[in-house]
C-alpha positions as YAML, in Angstrom:
chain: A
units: angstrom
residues:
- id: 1
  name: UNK
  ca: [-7.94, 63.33, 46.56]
- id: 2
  name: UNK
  ca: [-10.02, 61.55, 49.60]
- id: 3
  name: UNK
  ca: [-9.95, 58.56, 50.98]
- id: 4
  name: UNK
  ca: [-13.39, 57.59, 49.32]
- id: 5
  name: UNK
  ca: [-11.31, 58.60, 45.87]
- id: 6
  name: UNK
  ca: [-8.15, 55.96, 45.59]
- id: 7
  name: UNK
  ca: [-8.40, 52.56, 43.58]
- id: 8
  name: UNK
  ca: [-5.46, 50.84, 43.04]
- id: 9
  name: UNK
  ca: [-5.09, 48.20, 40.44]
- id: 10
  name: UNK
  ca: [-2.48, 45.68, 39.60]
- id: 11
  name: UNK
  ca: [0.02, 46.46, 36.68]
- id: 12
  name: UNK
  ca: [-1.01, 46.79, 33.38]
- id: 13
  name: UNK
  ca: [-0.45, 42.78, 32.12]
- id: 14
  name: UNK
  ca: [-1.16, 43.56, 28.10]
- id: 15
  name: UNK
  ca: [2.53, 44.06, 28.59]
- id: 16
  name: UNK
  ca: [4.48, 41.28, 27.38]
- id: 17
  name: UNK
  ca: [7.37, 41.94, 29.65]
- id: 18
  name: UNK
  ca: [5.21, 42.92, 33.07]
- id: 19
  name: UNK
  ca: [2.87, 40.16, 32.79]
- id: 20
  name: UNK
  ca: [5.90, 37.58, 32.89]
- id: 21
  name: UNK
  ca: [7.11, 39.13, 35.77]
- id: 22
  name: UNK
  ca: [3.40, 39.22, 37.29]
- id: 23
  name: UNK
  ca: [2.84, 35.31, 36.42]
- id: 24
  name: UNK
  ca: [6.40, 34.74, 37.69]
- id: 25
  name: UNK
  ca: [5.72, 36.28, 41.16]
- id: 26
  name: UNK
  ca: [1.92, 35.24, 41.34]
- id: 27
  name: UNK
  ca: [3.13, 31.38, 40.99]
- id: 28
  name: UNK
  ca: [5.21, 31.96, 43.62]
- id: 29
  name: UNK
  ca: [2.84, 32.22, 46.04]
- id: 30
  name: UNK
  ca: [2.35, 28.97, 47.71]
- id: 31
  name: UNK
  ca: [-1.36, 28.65, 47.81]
- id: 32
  name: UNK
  ca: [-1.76, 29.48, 43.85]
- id: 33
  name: UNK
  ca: [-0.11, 26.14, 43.14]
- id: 34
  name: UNK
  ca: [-1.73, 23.60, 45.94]
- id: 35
  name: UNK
  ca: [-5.40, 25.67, 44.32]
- id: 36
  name: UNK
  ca: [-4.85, 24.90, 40.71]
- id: 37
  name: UNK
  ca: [-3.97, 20.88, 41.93]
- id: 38
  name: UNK
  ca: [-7.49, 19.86, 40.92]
- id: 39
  name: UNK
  ca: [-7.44, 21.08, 37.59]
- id: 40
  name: UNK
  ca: [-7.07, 19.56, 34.46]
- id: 41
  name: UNK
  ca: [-4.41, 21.48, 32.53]
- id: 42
  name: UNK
  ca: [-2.87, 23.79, 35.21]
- id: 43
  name: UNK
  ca: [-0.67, 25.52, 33.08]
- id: 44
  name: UNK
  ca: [-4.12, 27.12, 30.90]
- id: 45
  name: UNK
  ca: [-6.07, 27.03, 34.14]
- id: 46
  name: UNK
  ca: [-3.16, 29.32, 35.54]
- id: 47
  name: UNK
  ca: [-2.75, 31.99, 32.25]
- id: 48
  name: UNK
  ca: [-6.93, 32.33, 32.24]
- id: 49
  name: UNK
  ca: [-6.90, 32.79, 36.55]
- id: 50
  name: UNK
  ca: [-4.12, 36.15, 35.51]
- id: 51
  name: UNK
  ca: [-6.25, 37.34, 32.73]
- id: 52
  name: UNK
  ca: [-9.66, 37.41, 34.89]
- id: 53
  name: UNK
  ca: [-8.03, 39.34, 37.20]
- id: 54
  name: UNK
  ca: [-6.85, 41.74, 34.66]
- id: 55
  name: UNK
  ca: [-10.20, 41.68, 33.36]
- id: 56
  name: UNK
  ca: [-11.50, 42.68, 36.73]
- id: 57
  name: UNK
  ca: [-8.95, 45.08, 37.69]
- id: 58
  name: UNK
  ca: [-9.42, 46.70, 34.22]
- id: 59
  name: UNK
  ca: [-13.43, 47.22, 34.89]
- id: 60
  name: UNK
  ca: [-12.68, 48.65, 38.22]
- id: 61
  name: UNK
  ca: [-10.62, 51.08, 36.91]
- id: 62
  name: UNK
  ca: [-13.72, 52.28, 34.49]
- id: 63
  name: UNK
  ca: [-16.11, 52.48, 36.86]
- id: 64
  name: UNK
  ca: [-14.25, 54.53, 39.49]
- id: 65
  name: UNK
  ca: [-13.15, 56.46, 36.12]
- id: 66
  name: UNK
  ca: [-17.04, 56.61, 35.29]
- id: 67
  name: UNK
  ca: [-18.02, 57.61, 38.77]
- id: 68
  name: UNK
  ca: [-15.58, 60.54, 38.87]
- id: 69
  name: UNK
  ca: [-13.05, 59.20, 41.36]
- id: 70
  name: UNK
  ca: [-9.19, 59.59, 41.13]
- id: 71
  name: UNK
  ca: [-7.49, 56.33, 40.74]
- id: 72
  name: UNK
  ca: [-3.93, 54.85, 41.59]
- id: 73
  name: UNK
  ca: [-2.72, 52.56, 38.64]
- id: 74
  name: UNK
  ca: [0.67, 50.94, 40.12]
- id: 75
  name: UNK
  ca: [1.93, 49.80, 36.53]
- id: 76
  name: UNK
  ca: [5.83, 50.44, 37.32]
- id: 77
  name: UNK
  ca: [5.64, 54.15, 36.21]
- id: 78
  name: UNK
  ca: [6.28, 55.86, 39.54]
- id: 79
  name: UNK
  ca: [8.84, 54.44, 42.42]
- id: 80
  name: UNK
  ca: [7.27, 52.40, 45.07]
- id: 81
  name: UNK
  ca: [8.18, 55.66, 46.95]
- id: 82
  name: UNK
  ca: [6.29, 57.97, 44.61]
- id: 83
  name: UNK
  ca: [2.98, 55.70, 45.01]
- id: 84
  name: UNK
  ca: [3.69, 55.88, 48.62]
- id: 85
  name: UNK
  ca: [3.87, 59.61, 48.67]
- id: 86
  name: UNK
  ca: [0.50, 59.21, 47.01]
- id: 87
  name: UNK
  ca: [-0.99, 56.77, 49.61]
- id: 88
  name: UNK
  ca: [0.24, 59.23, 52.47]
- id: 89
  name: UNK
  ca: [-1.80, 61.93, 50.92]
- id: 90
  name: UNK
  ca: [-4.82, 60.27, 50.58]
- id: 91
  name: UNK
  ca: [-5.05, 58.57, 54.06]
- id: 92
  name: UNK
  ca: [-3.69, 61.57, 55.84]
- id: 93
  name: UNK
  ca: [-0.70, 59.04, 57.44]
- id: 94
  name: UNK
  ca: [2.64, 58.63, 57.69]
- id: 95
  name: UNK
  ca: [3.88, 54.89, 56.26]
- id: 96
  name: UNK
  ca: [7.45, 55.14, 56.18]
- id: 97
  name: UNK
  ca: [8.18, 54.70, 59.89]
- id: 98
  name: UNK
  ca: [6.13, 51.58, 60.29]
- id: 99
  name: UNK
  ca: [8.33, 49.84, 56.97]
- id: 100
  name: UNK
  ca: [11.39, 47.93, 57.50]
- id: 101
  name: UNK
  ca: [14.60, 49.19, 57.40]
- id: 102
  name: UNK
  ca: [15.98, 48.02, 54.00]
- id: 103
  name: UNK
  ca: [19.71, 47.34, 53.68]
...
C-alpha cells in the first residue's frame, strides 16, 4: 500500500448502535450546535447533516474502490492500534512516540 493508496472513512452509520454513538459524539462538538442555530427544526436538520456525510463517505469509498486503490474503513473492527499499525505502513512513520501517554 502507498501513500497515494489510503482513504479512510468514518464508521459504517447503517448501524443502529454506531450511528448513536457517532451522533452522540458529533453533537458534542461545540461548533455543530452554534451551526445548526439558524435552522428551523435542528433536531431533522442535525440527522440529514450525519446522513450526507455518510452518503459522501460511502461514494468515496467506491471510487477509490473503482480506481483500484486500497482503502482504510475505521468501522470499530480493528483496535485504534491495529489502524495505526496500518497508518505507519503506509506513511513510512512512526506515530506512537508523538501520542500521549495514556493512563
Amino acid at each position: 500500500m502507498s501513500l497515494d493508496e489510503i482513504w479512510l472513512r468514518e464508521p459504517e452509520i447503517q448501524n443502529l448502535e454506531v450511528q448513536a454513538i457517532y451522533n452522540e459524539m458529533y453533537s458534542k462538538i461545540p461548533w455543530v450546535m452554534q451551526y445548526l442555530e439558524g435552522c428551523s427544526n435542528t433536531e431533522l436538520d442535525f440527522e440529514n447533516w450525519m446522513k450526507r456525510d455518510y452518503l459522501f463517505a460511502d461514494s468515496v469509498l467506491k471510487d477509490a474502490t473503482k480506481l483500484g486503490y486500497s482503502t482504510l474503513v475505521v468501522d470499530g473492527e480493528r483496535t485504534i492500534d491495529e489502524n495505526l499499525d496500518i497508518i505507519e505502513e503506509v506513511f513510512k512513520v512512526k506515530c506512537r512516540s508523538c501520542l500521549p501517554k495514556t493512563a
